[in-house]
C-alpha positions as CSV (number, residue, x, y, z in Angstrom):
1,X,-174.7,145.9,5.5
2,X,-174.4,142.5,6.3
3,X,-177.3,141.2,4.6
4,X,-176.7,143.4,1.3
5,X,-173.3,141.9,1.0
6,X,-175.2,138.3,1.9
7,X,-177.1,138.9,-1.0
8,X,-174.2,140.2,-3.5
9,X,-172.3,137.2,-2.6
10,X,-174.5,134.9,-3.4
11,X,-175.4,136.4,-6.8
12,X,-172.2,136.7,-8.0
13,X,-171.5,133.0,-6.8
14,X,-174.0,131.5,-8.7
15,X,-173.1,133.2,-11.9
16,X,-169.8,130.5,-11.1
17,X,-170.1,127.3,-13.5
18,X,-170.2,124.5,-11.2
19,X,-171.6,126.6,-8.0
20,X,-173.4,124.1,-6.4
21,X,-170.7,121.8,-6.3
22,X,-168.5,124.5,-5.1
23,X,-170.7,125.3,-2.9
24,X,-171.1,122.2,-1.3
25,X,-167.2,122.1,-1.0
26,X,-167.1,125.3,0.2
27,X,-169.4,124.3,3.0
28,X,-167.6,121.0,3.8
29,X,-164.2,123.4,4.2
30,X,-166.7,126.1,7.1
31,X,-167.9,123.2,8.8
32,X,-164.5,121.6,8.8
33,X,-163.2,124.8,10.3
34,X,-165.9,124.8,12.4
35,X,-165.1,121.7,14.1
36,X,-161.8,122.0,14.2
37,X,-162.7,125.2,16.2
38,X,-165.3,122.8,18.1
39,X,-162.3,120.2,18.8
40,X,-160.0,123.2,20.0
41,X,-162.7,124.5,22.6
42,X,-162.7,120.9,23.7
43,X,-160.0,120.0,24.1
44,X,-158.8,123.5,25.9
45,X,-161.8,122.8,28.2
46,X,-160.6,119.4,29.1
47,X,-156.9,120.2,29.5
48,X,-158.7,122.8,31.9
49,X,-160.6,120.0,33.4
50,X,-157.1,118.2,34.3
51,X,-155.3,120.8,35.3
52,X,-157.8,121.8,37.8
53,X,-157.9,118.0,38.9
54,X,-154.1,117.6,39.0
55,X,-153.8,120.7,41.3
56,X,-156.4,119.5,43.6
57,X,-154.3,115.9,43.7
58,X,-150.7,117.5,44.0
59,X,-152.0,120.0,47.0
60,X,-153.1,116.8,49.2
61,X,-149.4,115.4,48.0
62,X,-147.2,118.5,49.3
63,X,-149.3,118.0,52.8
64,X,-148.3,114.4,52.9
65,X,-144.5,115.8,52.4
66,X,-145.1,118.5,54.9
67,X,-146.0,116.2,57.6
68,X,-143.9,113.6,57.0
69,X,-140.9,115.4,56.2
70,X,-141.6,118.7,58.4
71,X,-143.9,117.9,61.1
72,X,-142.8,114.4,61.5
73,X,-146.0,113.2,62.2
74,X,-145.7,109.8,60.8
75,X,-149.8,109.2,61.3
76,X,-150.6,112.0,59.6
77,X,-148.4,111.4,56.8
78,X,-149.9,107.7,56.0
79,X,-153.5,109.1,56.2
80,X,-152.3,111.7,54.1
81,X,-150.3,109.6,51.2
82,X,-153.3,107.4,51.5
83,X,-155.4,110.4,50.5
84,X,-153.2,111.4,47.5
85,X,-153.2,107.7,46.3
86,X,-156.7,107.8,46.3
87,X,-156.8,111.4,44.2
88,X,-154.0,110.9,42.1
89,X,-155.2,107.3,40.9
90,X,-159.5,109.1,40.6
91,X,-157.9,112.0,38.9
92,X,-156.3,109.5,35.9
93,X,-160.0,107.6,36.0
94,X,-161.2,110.6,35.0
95,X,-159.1,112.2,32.8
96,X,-157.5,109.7,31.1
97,X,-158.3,111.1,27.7
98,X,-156.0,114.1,28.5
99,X,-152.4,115.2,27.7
100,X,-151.9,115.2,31.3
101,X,-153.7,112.1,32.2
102,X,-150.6,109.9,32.4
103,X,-148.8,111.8,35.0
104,X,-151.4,111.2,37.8
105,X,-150.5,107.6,37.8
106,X,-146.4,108.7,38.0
107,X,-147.5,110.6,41.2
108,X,-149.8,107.7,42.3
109,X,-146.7,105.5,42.1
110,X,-145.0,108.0,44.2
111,X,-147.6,107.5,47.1
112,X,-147.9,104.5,47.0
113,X,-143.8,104.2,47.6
114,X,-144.1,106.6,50.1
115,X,-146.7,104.3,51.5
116,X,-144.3,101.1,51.2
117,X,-146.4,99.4,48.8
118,X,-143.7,98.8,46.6
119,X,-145.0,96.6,44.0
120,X,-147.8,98.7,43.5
121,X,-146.0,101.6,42.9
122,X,-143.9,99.4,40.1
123,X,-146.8,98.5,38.8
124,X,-148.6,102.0,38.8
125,X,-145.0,103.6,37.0
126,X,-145.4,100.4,34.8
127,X,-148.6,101.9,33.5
128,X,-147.7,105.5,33.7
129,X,-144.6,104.7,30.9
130,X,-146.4,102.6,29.0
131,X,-148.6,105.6,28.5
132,X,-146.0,108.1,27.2
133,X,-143.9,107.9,24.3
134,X,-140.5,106.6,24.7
135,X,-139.1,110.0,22.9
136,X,-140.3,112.0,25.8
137,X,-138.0,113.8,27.8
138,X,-138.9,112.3,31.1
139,X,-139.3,108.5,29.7
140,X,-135.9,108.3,30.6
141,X,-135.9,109.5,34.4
142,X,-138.9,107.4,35.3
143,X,-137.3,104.4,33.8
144,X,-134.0,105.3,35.6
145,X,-136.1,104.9,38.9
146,X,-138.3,102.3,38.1
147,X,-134.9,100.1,37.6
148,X,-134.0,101.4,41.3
149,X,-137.5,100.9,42.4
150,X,-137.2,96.9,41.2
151,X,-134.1,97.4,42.7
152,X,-135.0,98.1,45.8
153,X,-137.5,94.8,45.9
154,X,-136.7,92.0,48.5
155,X,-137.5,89.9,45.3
156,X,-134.6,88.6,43.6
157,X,-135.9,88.5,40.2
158,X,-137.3,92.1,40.6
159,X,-134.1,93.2,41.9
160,X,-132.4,91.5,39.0
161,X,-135.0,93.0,36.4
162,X,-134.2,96.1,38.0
163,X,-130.1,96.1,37.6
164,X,-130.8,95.2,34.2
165,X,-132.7,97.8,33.4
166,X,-130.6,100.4,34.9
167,X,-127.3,98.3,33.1
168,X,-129.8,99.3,29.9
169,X,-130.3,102.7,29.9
170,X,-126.8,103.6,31.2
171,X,-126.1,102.1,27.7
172,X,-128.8,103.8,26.1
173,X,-126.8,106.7,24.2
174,X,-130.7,107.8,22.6
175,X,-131.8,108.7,26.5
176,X,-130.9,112.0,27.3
177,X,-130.9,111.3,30.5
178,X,-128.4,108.1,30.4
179,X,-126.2,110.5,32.7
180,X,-128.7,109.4,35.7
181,X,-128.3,105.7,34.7
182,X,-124.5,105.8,34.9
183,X,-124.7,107.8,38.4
184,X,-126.7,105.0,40.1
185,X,-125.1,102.7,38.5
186,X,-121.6,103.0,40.1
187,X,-123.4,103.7,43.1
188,X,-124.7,100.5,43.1
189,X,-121.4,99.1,42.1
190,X,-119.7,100.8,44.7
191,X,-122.0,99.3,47.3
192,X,-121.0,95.9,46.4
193,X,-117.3,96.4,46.1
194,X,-116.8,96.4,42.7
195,X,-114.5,100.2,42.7
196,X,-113.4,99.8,39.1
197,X,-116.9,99.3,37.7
198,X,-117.9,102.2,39.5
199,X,-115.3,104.3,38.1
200,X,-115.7,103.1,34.6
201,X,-119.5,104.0,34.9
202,X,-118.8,107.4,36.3
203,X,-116.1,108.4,33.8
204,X,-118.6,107.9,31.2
205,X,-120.5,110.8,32.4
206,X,-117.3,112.5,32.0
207,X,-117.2,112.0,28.6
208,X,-120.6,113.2,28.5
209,X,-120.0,116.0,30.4
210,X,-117.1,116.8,28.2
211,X,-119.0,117.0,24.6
212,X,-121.7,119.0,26.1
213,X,-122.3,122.6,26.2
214,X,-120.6,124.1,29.4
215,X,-124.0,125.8,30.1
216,X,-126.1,122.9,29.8
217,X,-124.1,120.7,31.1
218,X,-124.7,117.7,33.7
219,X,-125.0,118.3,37.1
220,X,-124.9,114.8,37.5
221,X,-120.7,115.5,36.3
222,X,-120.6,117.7,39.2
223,X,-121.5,114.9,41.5
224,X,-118.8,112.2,40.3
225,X,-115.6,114.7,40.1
226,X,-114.7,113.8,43.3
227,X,-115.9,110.3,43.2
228,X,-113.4,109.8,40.2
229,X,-110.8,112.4,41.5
């Protein structure tokens, strides 16, 4: 049946002024399906690839938590976040071409935190953001805390770098997240003494709060009512 119809086909087709030339198109449009069908399958099979990779990498990270956090076995724990470094920052090497590449290196930066090695975990969320698009939904979180991160440096100037940073996307009105900015941001203020700063930071997530959806709005409101009570 197959064959017969084959045959028909291609009888009738040449009949067509212009076949070979349609033909030839015609065959450029199969094998373009055909690849695209080709590029699918790969890239399905190396999304697999990384997710396989990431799971591996984020099982050695929730032991590190467990032992730090529930066993309190402090030696364990910095063999541990040692190990996840190690897998998180392999498992980027080798799928850096992926979708999900970039995210090993936000969960390398984590370890390496964990691990004290501050500037290395600047460095590695450095990387990680310069790998996603500023539009993404978690652009703003990660720069949110790498501000606190720099922050947290015994360097002035990183520290400095940091509070600007943080001063920048609390005043960011495109980051959907600039509720987080303004929350550490009076906290920060607060620590230093300046009260009114604080306050004028945390009533602008009342005014976020305020034009949002009651369902979707911030829980980050929640937090500052009785801050700013």
């Amino acid at each position: 049946m197959a064959q017969s119809f084959l045959s028909y086909w291609w009888g009738e087709y040449r009949k067509v002024p212009y076949y070979q030339e349609l033909l030839i198109g015609g065959l450029a449009v199969i094998l373009g399906l055909g690849g695209s069908y080709w590029y699918r399958s790969m890239v399905s099979a190396r999304e697999l690839k990384a997710h396989k990779a990431f799971t591996e990498c984020y099982e050695v990270y929730e032991q590190a938590a467990l032992a730090q956090y529930a066993e309190k076995d402090d030696k364990k724990a910095e063999q541990l976040w040692e190990e996840a470094e190690l897998a998180f920052r392999t498992g980027y090497q080798q799928n850096t071409r992926s979708y999900l590449g970039p995210y090993f290196l936000a969960f390398e930066s984590e370890t390496l935190a964990r691990r004290g090695l501050l500037d290395k975990a600047i460095e590695s969320l450095d990387e990680f953001l310069s790998k996603i698009s500023s539009s993404s939904k978690l652009y703003g979180p990660y720069a949110v805390k790498r501000a606190l991160m720099k922050m947290d440096s015994p360097d002035v100037a990183v520290k400095q770098a940091g509070l600007d940073e943080l001063q920048d996307e609390s005043r960011n009105v495109q980051n959907m997240h600039r509720d987080v900015a303004l929350y550490f941001l009076g906290q920060y203020y607060t620590s230093i003494g300046e009260s009114d700063k604080a306050r004028g930071a945390w009533d602008e997530i009342a005014d976020i709060g305020s034009a949002q959806d009651k369902t979707t709005q911030s829980p980050w409101m929640q937090l500052v009512k009785p801050l700013t009570a």
